[in-house]
Every structure is written in C-alpha cells, then in structure tokens.
C-alpha positions in Angstrom: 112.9 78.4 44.5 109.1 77.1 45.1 107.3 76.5 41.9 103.5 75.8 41.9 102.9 72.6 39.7 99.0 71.6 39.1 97.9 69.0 42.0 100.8 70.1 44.5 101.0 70.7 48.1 100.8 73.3 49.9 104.5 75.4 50.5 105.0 77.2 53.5 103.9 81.1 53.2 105.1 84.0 54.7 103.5 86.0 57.6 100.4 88.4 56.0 101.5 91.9 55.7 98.6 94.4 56.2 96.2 95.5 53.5 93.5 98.1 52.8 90.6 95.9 51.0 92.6 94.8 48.2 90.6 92.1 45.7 92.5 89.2 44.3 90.3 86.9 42.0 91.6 83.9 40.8 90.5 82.2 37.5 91.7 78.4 37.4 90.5 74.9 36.7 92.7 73.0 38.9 91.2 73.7 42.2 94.5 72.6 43.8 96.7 75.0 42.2 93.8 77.7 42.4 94.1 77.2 46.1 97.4 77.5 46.3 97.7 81.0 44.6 94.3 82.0 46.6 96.3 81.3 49.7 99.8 83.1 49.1 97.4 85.6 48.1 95.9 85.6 51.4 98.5 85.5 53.2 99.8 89.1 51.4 96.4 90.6 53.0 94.2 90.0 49.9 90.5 89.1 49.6 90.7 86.4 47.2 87.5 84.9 45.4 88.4 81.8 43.5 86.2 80.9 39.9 87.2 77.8 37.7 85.0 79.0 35.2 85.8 81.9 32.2 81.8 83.2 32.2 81.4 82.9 35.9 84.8 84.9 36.3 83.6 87.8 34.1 80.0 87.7 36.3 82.0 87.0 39.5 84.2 90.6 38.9 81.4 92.6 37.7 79.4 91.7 40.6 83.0 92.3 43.1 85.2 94.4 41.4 88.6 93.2 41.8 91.9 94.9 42.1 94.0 92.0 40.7 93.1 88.9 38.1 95.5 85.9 38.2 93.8 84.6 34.4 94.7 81.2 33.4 94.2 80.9 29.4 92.9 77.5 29.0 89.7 77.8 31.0 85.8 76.2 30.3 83.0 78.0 28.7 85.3 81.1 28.2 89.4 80.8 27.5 91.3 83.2 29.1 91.9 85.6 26.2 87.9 86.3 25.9 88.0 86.5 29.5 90.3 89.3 29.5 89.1 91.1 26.5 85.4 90.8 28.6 86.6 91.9 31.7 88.7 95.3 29.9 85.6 96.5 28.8 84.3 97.4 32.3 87.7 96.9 34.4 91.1 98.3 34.8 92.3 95.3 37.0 95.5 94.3 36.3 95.4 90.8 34.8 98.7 88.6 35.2 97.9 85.6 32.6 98.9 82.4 33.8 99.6 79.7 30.8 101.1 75.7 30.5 101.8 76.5 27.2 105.2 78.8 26.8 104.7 79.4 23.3 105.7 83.1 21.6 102.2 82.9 20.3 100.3 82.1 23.3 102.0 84.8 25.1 100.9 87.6 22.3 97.6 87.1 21.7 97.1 87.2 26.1 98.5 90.4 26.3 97.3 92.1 23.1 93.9 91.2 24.7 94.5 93.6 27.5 96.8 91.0 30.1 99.6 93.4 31.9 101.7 90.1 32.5 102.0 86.4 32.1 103.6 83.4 33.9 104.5 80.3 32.5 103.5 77.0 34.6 105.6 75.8 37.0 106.1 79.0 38.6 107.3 80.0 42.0 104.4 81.7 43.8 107.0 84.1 45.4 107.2 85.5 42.0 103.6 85.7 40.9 103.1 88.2 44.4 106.6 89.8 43.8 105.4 91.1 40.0 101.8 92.3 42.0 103.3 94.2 44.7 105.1 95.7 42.1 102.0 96.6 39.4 100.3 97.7 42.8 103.1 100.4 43.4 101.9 102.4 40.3 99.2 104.7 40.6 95.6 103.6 39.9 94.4 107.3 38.8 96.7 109.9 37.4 100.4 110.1 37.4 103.0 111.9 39.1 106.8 113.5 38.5 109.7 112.4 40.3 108.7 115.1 42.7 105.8 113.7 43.7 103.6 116.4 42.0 100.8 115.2 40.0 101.6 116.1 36.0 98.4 118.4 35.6 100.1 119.4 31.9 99.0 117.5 28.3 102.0 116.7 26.5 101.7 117.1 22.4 103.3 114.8 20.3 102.3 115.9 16.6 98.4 115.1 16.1 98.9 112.9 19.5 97.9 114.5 22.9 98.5 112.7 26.5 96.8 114.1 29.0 98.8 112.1 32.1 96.5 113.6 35.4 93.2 112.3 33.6 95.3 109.4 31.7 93.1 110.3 28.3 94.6 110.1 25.0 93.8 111.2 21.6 94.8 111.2 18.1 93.8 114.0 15.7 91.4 114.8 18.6 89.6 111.3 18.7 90.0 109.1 22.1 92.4 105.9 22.0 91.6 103.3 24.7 94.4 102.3 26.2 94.8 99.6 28.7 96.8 100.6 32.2 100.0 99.4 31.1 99.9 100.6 27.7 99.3 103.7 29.1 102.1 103.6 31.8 104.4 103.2 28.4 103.4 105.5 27.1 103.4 108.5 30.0 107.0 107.0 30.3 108.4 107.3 26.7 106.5 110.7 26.4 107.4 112.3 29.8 111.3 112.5 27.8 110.7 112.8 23.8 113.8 112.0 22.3 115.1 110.4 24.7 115.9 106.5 24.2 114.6 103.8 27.0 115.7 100.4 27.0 112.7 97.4 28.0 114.6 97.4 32.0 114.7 100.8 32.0 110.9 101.0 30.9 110.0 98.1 33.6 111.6 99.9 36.3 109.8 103.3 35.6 106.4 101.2 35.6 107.2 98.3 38.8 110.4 99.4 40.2 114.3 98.1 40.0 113.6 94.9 41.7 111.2 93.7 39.1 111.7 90.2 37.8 110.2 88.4 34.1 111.0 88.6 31.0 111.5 92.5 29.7 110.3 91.5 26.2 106.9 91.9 27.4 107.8 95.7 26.9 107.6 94.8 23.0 104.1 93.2 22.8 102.7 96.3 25.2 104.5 98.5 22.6 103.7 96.6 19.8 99.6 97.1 20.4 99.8 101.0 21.7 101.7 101.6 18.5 98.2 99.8 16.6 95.7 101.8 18.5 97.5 105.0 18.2 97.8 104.3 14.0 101.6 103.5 13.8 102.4 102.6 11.0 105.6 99.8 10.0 107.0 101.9 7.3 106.7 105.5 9.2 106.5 105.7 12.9 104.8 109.0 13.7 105.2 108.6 17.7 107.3 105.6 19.0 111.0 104.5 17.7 112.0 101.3 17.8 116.3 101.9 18.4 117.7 98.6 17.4 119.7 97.2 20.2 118.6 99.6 22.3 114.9 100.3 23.2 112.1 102.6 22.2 112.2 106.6 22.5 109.1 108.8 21.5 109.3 110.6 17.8 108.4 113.8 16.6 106.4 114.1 13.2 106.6 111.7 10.7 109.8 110.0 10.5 111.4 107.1 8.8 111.9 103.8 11.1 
C-alpha cells in the first residue's frame, strides 16, 4: 500500500475519472505533502485549491465554496479544530481531518468540531479518495428509501421530530443543528426504531459496503448528536447504546 509521508515523492496516480465541478480544498503546511493530496485529487477530476494557512483556508472556502476539506489539525494562525468549527458555520463540506498525532483525544475533539472523518499520518492516498468517493455517494439535500423515493414523511420520536426531505430537526419544537453526518446517523437509526444497528452496519448505510477506517468513529458522531439533541447518561430518551452490539433508536424515556 502507498502511504503519503511529509517531504515524499510523488507515487504514481491513476488515470482521472470524469467530474461535474467538484471542489477539493486542501489545508496543509507541508507543501510537499499538500501537493501530493492536491494531485491524487486531481487526478479523481477535482478542482483542488491548496492553503497552508487555518485563516486563509476559512477566507479561501467562503470566497470558493468547496465540496470537500482535507483539514490537517496542526495548522498556523488557526489549528484545524477552529478551522472546522469556522468553516461549519457557513458550510456543509465534508471535512476529512488529517492528524500526526493518533491520539484517542486528538481524534474527538476533530470530529466533535464538525470533521465527518480523520486519517492518521502516513496514510495511503488510495484511501483518503476511497473514504471521499464514498461520503460523495450520499445525497447532498434530502434523503431517499431504498426505492429511490425521496422520504417526504417527518418521523416522531417522543418530543423529537426528523424531517428527512428538508434534513431539519427539532426537539420540543426547537431546531437542533446537526452537522451532515450526524444527521445521516440519525435518518439511519430513525428510518427503523427499535431496530439495533451495529457501527459497519451504520457506515455502510451512510458510504457503502466497501468503506474502509475505523467504525468507532460511529461512536464520537453518536456521542455529539446524543449532546445536541439533550441525551442524557442516566436516561436516553432517543438513541440506545446495545452493549456489544450497536445503537438502535428509543421510544420515550428509558433506562440505558
């Protein structure tokens, strides 16, 4: 397998496959490695603008909206965490956080911020576009049945309402905002109440079988939806944790 390491070559790329206008923007300090992604990117069909700066990457998508943000978290002026907690307050790009340090910690605090993903330096670049095509597959508006038909229907969970067509959400009739992926969760676990998803199971349904990472993402996406929507440890009102298992959606209040 290829793995990207800061200051390598270039690695031979597979032929471009086409693409409608897609926006790639790449936030990294190390120019080599920054033009490295920017060109496996590039060869995938993307329009890739590169920025090795946190402020200038927040300026640099509000000016060019992107469709994709490859976010490394130690970054000048702005790490990547403030980066991605800027950039969710105006964008819905899917952010893939990109880190040298594989620490438990690290890896929370980028995806309670609003990241959809993270990689862990040296990765294979293979990967990185694998886990994008993937996100990509998902629909950036409104949600469909396995059909095809767009779910037009707001699902009621207790005082919780999901509304899967417009993708709004509300407790007790006030708006929770959710970031794509939570979201995604969360149209998953409530399309099937009662009905208990493991993290693959929960992965494929958002990116598809072929999927590859770590599936304990799932929890830290979980573990912030359950925050916003008022979850509480002792009673959880909407999603079940099933030890050993996965998650499933609850109904009322009832005991974890």
């Amino acid at each position: 397998m290829d793995a990207i390491v800061a200051g390598s070559g270039h690695v031979p790329i597979a032929e471009p496959r086409p693409r409608s206008g897609l926006r790639a923007l790449v936030v990294e300090d190390e120019p080599d490695l920054a033009e490295v992604i920017a060109d496996y990117l590039q060869r995938s069909g993307f329009d890739v603008t590169i920025s090795g700066d946190g402020a200038a990457a927040v300026s640099a998508a509000t000016n060019t909206p992107p469709d994709v943000v490859i976010l490394d978290l130690g970054l000048p002026s702005l790490d990547g965490v403030e980066v991605c907690r800027q950039l969710r307050t105006f964008s819905d790009a899917y952010v893939v956080m990109v880190t040298a340090r594989a620490s438990e910690v690290d890896t929370l605090i980028g995806l309670s911020a609003g990241a959809d993903d993270y990689l862990t330096k040296p990765f294979s670049p293979r990967e990185l576009i694998a886990r994008i095509e993937a996100m990509l597959r998902r629909p950036r508006t409104g949600t469909t049945s396995t059909s095809g038909a767009p779910q037009c229907t707001k699902r009621r969970i207790g005082d919780l309402t999901i509304a899967p067509y417009a993708r709004e959400v509300t407790v007790a009739e006030v708006p929770v905002e959710l970031t794509r992926t939570e979201f995604d969760i969360l149209d998953v676990l409530s399309r099937r109440p009662g009905m208990v998803f493991s993290r693959d199971q929960i992965l494929a349904e958002l990116w598809g079988s072929t999927w590859i990472g770590d599936s304990h993402v799932v929890d830290v996406h979980v573990a912030s939806l359950r925050r916003k929507l008022g979850d509480r440890s002792a009673i959880r009102r909407y999603i079940r944790t099933i030890r050993g298992v996965g998650y499933r959606m609850g109904e009322g209040r009832q005991p974890e």
